[in-house]
C-alpha positions in Angstrom: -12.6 -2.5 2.6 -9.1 -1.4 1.6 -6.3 -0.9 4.3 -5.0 1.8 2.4 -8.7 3.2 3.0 -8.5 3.5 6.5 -5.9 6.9 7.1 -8.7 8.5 4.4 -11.6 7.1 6.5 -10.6 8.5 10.1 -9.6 12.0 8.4 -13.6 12.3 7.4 -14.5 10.9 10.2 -13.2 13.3 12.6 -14.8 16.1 10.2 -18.0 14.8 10.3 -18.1 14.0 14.2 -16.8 17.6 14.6 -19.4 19.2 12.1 -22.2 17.1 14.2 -21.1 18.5 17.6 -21.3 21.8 16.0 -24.6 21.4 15.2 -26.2 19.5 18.1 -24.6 21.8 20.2 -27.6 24.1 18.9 -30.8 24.0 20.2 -33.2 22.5 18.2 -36.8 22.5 18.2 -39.0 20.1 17.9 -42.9 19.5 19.0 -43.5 17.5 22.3 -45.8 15.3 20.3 -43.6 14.3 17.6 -42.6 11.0 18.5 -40.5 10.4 15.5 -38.2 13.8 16.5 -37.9 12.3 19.6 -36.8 9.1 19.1 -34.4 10.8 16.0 -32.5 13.1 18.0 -31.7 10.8 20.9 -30.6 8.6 18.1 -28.1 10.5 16.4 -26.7 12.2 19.7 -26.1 8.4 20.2 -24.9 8.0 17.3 -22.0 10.6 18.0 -21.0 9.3 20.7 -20.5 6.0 18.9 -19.2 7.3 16.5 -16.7 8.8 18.2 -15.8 6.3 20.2 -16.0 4.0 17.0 -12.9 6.6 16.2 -10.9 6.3 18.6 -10.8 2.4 19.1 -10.2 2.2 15.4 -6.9 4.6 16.2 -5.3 2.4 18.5 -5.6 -0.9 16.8 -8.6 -2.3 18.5 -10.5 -3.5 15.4 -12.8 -6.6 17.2 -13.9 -4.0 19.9 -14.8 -1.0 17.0 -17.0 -4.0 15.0 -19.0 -4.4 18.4 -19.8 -0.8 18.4 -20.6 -0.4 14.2 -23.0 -3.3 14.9 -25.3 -1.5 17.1 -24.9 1.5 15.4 -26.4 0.1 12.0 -28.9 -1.6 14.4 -29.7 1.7 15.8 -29.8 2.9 12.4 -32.2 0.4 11.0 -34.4 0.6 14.1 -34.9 4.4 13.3 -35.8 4.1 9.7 -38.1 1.2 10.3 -40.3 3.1 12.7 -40.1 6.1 10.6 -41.9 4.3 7.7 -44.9 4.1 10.2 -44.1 7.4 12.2 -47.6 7.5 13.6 -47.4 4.7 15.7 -44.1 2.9 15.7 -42.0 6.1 17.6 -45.1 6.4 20.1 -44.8 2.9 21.2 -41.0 3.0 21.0 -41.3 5.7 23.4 -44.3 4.7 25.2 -42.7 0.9 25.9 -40.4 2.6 28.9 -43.9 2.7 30.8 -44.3 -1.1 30.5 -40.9 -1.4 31.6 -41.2 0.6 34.7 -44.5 -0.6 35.4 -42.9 -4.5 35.4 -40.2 -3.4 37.5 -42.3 -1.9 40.1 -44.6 -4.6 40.4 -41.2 -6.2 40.9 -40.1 -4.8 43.8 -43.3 -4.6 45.5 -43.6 -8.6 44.9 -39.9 -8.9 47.2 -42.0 -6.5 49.6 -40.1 -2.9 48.5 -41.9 0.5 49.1 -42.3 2.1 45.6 -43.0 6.1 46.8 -46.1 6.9 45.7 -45.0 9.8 43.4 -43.6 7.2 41.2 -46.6 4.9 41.1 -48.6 8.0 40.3 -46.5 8.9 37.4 -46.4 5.3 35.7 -50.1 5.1 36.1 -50.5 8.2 34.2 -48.1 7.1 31.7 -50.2 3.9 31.1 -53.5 5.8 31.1 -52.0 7.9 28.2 -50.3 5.3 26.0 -50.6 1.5 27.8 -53.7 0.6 25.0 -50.7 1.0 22.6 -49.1 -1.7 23.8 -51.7 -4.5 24.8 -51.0 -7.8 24.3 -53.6 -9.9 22.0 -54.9 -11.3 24.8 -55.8 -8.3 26.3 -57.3 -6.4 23.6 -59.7 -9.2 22.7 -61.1 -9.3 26.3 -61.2 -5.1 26.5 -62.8 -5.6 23.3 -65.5 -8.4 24.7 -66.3 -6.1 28.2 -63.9 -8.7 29.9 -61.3 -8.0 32.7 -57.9 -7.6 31.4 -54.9 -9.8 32.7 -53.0 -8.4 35.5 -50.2 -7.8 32.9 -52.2 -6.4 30.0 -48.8 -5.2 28.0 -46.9 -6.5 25.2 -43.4 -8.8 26.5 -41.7 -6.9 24.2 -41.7 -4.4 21.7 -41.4 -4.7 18.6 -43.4 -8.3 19.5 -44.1 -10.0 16.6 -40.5 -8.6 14.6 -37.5 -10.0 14.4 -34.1 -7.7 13.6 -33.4 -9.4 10.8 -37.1 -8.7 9.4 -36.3 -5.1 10.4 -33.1 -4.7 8.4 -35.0 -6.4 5.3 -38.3 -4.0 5.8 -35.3 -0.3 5.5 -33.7 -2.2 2.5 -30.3 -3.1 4.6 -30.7 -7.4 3.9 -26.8 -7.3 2.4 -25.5 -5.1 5.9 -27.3 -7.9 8.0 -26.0 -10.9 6.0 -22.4 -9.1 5.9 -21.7 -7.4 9.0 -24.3 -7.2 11.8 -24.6 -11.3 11.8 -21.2 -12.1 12.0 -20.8 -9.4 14.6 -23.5 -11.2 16.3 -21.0 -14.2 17.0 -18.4 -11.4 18.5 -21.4 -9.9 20.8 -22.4 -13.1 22.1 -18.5 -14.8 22.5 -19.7 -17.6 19.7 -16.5 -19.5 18.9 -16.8 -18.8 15.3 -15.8 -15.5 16.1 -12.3 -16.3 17.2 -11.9 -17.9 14.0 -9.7 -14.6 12.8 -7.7 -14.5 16.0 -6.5 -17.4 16.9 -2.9 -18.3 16.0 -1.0 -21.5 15.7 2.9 -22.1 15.9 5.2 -24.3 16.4 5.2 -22.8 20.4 1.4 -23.4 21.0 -1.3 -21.3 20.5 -2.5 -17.5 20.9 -4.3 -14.5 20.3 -3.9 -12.6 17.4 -4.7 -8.1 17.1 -7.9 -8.5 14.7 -6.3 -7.3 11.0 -6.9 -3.6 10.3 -9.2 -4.6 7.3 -11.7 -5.2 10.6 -10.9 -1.5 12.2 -11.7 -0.3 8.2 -15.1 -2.2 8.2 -16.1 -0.8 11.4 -15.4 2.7 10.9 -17.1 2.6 7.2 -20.3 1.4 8.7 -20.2 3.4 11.5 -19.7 6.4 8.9 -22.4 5.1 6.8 -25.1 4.8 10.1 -24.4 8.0 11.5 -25.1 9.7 7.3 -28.2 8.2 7.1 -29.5 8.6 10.6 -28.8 12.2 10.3 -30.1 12.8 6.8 -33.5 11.4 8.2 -33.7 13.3 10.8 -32.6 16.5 9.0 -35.4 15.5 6.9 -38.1 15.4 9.5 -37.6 18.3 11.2 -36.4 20.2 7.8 -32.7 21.6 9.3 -31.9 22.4 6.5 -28.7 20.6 6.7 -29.4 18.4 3.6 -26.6 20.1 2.0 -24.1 19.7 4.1 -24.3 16.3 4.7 -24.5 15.4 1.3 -21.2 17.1 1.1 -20.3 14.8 3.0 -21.3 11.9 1.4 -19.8 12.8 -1.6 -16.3 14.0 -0.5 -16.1 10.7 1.3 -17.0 8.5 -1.8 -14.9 10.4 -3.8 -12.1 9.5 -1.4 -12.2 6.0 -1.2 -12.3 6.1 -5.3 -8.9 7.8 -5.8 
């Protein structure tokens, strides 16, 4: 990505984030049931405020911090359009999973002797009685299936279990943004040294810490860009917003600005 790309990027940037509030400032209506709507309009609202935020990092120079940011917004991305290719189940047990969780962290506290109110425990055990054979672990649903009693912790440790996020990226066609981008951000997110490798200066005085080059504030705000577009066109396919217009506007006044 082109320095001289970077003036043209945060100019279509702020149009699109202010187009987006516009929009999600409207109520829009969705059915209870439909998990995928759900899960797509907490994503992009997310997304915004990434983006956003992307924007303003990338403004004052802060290039390493706005690549931390891009990377979970393509994960975000990716995560959305993976369980949309399966939008029966895969947004259910997305949303369903926060049961588990609070399930987990109530037996939890009542293992170090807390008082969970009742109301609460009430309301997870419904939740589980609704969706919790959605999420049973192997072991569990062979011995429902044989009559047996089921563990004490019948529930998948994680969900997705049996994908990896590199797996995901591969399955919504985004191999060359995991290979490019969201691995080498990995080594930023989890303070790898190989990720100091652009910021570390020598001289003839010693050593030290170097701004990341604004190529890296370009890189971030282009992927950002891209995972907020394609997060939004799905959902303004789903729930038919009859935005598709719009947004490819957008799309295409962008390209065509980072070709002249």
């Amino acid at each position: 990505m082109a320095v001289n790309d970077l003036p043209k990027l945060l100019e279509h940037t702020g149009s699109l984030v202010a187009f987006a509030e516009k929009l999600l400032a409207e109520r829009i209506p969705y059915e209870e049931e439909d998990h995928l709507a759900f899960m797509g309009l907490l994503s992009v609202c997310q997304q915004l405020q990434f983006l956003k935020s992307l924007k303003l990092l990338v403004e004052n120079d802060l290039g390493v911090s706005a690549g931390l940011i891009a990377r979970a917004m393509l994960e975000s991305m990716c995560f959305f359009k993976w369980c949309a290719n399966d939008s029966s189940i895969r947004p259910l047990q997305w949303r369903a999973f926060t049961w588990v969780k609070d399930f987990r962290l109530m037996r939890q506290k009542e293992s170090m002797g807390e008082i969970v109110p009742c109301a609460k425990k009430t309301e997870i055990s419904k939740g589980l009685q609704k969706y919790g054979d959605y999420l049973l672990s192997d072991e569990a649903t062979k011995a429902k299936r044989d009559g047996k009693i089921l563990p004490e912790d019948p529930y998948v440790k994680k969900w997705p279990n049996k994908k990896t996020i590199r797996e995901i990226f591969e399955e919504v066609g985004a191999s060359p943004l995991y290979e490019m981008l969201y691995q080498p951000w990995s080594d930023l997110t989890h303070g790898n040294a190989a990720s100091f490798a652009e910021q570390v200066r020598r001289d003839s005085q010693g050593i030290y810490f170097a701004f990341a080059p604004p190529t890296e504030s370009a890189t971030a705000l282009k992927a950002g860009f891209q995972s907020f577009i394609e997060s939004f066109e799905l959902l303004n396919s789903h729930l038919q917003l009859q935005k598709g217009l719009d947004i490819s506007n957008f799309r295409q006044q962008y390209v065509a600005a980072l070709q002249t």
